[in-house]
Gaussian input, Z-matrix of N, CA and C with variables (Angstrom, degrees):
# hf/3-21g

backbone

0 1
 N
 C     1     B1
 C     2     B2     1     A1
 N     3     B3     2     A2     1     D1
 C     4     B4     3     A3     2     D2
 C     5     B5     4     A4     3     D3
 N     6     B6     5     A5     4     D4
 C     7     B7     6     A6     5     D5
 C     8     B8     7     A7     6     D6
 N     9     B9     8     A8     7     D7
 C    10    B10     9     A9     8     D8
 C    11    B11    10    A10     9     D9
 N    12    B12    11    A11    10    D10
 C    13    B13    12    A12    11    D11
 C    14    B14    13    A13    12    D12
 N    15    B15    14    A14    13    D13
 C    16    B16    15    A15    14    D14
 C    17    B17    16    A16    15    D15
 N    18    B18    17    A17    16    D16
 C    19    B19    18    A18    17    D17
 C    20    B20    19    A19    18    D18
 N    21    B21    20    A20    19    D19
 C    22    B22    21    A21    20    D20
 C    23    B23    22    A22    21    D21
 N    24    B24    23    A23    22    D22
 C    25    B25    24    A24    23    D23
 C    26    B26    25    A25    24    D24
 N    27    B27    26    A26    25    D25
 C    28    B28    27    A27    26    D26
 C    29    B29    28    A28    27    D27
 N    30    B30    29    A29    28    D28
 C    31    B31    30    A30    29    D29
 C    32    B32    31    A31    30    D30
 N    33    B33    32    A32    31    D31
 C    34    B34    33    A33    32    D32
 C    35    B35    34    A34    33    D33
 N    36    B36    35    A35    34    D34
 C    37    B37    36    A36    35    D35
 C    38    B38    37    A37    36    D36
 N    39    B39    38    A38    37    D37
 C    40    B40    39    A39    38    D38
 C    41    B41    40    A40    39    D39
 N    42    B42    41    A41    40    D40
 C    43    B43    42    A42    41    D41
 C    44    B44    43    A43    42    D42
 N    45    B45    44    A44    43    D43
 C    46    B46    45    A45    44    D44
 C    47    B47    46    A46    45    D45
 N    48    B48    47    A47    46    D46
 C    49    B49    48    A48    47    D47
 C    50    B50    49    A49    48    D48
 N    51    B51    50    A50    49    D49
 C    52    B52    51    A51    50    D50
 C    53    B53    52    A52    51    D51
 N    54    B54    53    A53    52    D52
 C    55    B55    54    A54    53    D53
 C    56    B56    55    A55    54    D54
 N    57    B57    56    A56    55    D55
 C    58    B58    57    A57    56    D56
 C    59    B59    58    A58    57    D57
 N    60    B60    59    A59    58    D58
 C    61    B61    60    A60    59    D59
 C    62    B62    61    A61    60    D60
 N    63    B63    62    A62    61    D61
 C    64    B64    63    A63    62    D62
 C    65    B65    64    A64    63    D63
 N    66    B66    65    A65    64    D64
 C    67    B67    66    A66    65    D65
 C    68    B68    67    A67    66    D66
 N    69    B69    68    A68    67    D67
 C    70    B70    69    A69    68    D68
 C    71    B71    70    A70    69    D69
 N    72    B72    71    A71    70    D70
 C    73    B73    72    A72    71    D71
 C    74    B74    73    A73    72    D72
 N    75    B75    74    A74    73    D73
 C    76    B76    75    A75    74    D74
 C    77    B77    76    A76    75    D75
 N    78    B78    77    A77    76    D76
 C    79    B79    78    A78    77    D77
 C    80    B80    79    A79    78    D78
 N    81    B81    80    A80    79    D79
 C    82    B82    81    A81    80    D80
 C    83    B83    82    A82    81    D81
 N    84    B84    83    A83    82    D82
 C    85    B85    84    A84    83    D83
 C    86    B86    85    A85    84    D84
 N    87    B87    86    A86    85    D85
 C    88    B88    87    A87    86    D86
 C    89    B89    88    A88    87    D87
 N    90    B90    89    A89    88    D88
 C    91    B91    90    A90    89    D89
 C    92    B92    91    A91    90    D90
 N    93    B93    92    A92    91    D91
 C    94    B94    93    A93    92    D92
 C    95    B95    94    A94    93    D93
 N    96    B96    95    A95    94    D94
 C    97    B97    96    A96    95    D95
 C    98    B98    97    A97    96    D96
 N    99    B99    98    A98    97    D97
 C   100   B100    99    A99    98    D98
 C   101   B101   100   A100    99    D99
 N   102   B102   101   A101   100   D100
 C   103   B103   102   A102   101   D101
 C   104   B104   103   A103   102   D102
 N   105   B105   104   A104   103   D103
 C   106   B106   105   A105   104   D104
 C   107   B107   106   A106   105   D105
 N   108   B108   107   A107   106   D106
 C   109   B109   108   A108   107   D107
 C   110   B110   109   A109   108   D108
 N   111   B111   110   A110   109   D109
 C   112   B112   111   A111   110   D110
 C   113   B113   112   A112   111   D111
 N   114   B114   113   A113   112   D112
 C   115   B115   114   A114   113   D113
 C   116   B116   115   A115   114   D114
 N   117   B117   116   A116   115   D115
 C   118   B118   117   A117   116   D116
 C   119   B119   118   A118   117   D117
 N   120   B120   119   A119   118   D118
 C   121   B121   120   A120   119   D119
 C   122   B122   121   A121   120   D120
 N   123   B123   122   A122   121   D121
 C   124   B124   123   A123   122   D122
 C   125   B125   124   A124   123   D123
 N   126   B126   125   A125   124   D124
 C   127   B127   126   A126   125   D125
 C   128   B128   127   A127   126   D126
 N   129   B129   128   A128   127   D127
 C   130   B130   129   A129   128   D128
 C   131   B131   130   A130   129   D129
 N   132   B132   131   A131   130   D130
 C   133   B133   132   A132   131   D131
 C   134   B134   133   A133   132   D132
 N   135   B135   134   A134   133   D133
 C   136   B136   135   A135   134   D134
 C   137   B137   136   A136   135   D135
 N   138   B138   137   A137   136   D136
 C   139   B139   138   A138   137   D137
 C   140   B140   139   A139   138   D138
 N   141   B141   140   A140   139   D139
 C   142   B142   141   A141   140   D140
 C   143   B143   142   A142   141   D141
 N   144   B144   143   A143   142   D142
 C   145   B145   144   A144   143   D143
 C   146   B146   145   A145   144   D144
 N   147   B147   146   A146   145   D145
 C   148   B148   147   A147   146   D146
 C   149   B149   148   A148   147   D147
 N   150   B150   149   A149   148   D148
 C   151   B151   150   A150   149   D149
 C   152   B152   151   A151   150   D150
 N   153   B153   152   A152   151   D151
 C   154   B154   153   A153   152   D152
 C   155   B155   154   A154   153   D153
 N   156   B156   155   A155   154   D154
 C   157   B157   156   A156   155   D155
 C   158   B158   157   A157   156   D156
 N   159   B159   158   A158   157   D157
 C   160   B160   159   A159   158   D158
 C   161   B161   160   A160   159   D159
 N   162   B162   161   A161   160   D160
 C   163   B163   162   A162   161   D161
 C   164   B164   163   A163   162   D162
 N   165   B165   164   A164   163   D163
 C   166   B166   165   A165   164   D164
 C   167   B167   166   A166   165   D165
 N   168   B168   167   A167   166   D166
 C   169   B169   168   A168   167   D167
 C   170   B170   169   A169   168   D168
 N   171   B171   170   A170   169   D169
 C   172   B172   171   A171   170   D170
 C   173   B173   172   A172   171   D171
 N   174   B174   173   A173   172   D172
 C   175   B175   174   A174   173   D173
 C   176   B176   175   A175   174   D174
 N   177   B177   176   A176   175   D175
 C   178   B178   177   A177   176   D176
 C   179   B179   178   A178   177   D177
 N   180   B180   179   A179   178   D178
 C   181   B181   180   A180   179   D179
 C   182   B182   181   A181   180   D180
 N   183   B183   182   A182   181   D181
 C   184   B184   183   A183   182   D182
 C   185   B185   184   A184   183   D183
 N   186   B186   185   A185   184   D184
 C   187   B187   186   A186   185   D185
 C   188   B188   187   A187   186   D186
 N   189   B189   188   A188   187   D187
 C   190   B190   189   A189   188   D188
 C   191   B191   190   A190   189   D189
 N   192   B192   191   A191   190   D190
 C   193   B193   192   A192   191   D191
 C   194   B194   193   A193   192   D192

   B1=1.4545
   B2=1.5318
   B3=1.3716
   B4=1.4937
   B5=1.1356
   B6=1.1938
   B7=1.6289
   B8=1.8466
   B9=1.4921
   B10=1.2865
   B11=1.5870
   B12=1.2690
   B13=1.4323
   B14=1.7572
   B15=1.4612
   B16=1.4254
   B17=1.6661
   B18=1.5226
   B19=1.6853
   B20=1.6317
   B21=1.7575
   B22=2.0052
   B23=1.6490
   B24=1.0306
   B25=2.0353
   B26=1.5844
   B27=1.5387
   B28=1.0808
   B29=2.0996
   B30=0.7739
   B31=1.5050
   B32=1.3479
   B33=1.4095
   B34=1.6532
   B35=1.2465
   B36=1.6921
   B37=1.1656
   B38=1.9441
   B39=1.2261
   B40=2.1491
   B41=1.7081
   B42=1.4341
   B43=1.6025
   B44=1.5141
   B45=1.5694
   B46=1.4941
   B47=1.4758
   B48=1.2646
   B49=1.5804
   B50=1.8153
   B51=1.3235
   B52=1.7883
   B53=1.4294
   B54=1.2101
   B55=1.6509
   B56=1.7224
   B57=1.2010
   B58=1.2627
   B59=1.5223
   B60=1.0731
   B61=1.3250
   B62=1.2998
   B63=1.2493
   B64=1.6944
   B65=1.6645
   B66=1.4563
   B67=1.6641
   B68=1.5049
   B69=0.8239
   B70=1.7707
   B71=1.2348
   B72=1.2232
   B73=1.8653
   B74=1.5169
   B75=1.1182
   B76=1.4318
   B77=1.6749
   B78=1.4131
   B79=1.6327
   B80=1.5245
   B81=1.4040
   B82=1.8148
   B83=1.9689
   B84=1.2351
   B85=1.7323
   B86=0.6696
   B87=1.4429
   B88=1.6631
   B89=1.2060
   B90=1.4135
   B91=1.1548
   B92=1.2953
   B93=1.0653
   B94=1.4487
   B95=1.8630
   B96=1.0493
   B97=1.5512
   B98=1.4879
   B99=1.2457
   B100=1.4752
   B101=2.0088
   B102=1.0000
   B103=1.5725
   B104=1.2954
   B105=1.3931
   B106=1.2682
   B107=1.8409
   B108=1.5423
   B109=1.8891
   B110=1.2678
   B111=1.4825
   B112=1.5159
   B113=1.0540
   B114=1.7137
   B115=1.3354
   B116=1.7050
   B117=1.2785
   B118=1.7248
   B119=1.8298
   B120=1.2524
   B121=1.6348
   B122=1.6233
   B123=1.1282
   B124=1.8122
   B125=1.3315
   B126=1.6005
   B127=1.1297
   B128=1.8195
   B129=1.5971
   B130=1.3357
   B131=1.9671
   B132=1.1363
   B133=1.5173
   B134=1.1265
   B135=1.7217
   B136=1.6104
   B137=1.3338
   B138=1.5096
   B139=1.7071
   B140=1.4416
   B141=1.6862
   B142=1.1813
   B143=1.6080
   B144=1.5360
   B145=1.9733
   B146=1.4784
   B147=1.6491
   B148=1.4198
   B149=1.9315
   B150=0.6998
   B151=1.5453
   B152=1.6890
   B153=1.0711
   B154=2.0564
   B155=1.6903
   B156=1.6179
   B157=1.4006
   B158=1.8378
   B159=1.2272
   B160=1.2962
   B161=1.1433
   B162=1.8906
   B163=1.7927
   B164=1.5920
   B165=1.7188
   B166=0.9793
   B167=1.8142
   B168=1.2464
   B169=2.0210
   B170=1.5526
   B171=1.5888
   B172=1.6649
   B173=1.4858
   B174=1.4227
   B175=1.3972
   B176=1.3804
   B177=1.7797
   B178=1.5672
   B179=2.2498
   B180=1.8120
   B181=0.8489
   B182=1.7518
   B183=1.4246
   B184=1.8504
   B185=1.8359
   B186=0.9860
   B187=1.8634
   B188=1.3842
   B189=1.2406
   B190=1.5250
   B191=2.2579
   B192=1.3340
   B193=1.1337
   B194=1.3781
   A1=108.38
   A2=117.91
   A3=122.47
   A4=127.01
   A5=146.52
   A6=142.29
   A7=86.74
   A8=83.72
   A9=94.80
   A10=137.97
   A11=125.62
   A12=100.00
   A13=81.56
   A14=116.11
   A15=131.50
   A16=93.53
   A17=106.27
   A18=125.09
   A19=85.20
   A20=102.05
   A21=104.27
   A22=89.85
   A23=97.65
   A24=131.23
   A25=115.83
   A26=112.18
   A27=84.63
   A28=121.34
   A29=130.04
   A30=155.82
   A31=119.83
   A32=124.53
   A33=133.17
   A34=116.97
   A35=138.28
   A36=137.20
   A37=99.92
   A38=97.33
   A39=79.13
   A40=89.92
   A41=111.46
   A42=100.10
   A43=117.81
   A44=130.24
   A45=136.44
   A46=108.50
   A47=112.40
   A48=123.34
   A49=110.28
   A50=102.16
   A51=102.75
   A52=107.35
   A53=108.72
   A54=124.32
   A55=121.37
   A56=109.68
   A57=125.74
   A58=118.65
   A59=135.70
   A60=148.99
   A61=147.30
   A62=94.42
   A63=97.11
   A64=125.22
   A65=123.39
   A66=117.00
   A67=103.41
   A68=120.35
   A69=114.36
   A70=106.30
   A71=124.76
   A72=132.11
   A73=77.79
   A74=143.25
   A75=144.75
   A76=130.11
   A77=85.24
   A78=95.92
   A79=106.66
   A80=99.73
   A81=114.50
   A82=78.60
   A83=86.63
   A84=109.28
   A85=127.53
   A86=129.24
   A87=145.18
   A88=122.24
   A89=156.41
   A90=147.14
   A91=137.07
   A92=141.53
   A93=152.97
   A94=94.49
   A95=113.78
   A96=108.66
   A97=124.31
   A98=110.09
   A99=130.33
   A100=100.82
   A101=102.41
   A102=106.16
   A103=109.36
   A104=141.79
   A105=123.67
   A106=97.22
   A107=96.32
   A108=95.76
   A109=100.18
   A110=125.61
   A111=137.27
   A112=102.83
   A113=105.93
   A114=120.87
   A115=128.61
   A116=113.11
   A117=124.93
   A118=92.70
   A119=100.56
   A120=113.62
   A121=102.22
   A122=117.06
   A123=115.82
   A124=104.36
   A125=115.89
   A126=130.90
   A127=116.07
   A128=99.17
   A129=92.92
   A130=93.14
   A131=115.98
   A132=136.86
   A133=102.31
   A134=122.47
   A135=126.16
   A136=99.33
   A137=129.75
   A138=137.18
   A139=91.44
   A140=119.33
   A141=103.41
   A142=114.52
   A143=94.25
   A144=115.87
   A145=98.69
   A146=101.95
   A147=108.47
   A148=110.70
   A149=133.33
   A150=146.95
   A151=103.21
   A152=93.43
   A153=79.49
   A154=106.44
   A155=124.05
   A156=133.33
   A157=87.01
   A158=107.01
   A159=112.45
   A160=121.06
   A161=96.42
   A162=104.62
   A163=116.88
   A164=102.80
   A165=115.30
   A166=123.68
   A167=98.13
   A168=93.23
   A169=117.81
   A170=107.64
   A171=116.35
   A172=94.26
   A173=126.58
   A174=146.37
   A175=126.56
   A176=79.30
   A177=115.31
   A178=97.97
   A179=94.96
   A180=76.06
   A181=113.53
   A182=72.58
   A183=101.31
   A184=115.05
   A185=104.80
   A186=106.27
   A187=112.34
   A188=124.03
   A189=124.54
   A190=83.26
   A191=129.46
   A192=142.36
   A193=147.76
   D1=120.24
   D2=162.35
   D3=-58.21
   D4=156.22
   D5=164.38
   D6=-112.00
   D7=136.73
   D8=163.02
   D9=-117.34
   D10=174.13
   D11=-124.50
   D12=-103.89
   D13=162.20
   D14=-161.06
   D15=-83.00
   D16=127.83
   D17=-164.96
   D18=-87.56
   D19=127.64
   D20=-173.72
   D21=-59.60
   D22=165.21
   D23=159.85
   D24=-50.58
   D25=88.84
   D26=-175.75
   D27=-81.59
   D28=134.99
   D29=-177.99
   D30=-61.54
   D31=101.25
   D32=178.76
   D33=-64.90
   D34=76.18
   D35=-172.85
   D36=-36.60
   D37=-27.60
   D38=-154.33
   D39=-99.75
   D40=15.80
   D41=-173.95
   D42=-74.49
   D43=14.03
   D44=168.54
   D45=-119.42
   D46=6.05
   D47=-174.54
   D48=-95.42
   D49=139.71
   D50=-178.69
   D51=68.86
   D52=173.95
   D53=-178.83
   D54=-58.74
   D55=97.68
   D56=-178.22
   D57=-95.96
   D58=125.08
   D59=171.63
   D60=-159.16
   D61=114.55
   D62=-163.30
   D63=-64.33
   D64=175.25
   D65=168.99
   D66=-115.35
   D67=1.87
   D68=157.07
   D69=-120.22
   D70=-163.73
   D71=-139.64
   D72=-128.73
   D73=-42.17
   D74=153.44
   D75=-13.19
   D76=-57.09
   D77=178.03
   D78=-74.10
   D79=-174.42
   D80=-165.49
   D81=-94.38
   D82=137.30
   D83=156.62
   D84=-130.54
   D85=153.01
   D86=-176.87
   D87=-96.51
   D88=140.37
   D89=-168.27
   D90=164.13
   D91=134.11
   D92=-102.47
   D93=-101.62
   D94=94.91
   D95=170.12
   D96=-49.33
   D97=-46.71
   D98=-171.05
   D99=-72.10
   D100=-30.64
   D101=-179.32
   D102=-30.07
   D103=-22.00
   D104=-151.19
   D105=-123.48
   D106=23.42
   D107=-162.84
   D108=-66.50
   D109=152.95
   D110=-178.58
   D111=-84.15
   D112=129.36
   D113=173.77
   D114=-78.08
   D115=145.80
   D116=-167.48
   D117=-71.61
   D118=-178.71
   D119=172.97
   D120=-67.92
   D121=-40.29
   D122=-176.81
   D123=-111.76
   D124=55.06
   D125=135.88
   D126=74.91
   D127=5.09
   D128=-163.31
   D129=-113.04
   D130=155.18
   D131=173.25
   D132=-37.31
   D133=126.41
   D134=-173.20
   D135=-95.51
   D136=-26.19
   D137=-142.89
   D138=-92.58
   D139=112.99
   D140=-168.12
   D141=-91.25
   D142=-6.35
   D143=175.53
   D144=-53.93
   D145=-67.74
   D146=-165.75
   D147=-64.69
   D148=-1.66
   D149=165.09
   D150=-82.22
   D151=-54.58
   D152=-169.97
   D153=-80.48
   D154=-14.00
   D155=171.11
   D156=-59.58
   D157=-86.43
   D158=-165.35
   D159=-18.47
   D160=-66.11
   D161=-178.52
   D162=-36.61
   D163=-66.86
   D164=179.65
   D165=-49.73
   D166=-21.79
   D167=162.06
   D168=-94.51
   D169=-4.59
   D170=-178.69
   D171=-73.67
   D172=-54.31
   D173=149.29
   D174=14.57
   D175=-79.31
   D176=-164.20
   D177=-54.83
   D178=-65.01
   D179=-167.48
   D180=-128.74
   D181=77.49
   D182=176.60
   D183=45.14
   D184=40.27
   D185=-178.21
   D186=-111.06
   D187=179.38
   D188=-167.24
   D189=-105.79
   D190=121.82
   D191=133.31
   D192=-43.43

């Protein structure tokens, strides 16, 4: 009886592509850098970088920002 020989891994080119997120703290997660921007007196986001990042990914891929 032959053993035959172990078929390589095949590899998901698009598996780091689009919204990725893991269910343990282990895996790779995705997540909002800007989340933590300091808020104005009327409650709204002062960082005007992190506002046009956002927009511009609300944008990208068609979502409300």
């Amino acid at each position: 009886m032959s053993i035959q020989p172990a078929l390589p891994k095949q590899t998901d080119q698009d598996e780091s592509k689009g919204a990725v997120e893991g269910d343990r703290p282990t895996d790779k997660q995705q997540g909002n850098e800007n989340a933590d921007t300091p808020l104005g007196a009327d409650g709204q986001p002062t960082d005007r970088i992190a506002i046009a990042e956002d927009v511009i990914g609300a944008n990208a891929d068609q979502t409300q920002g």
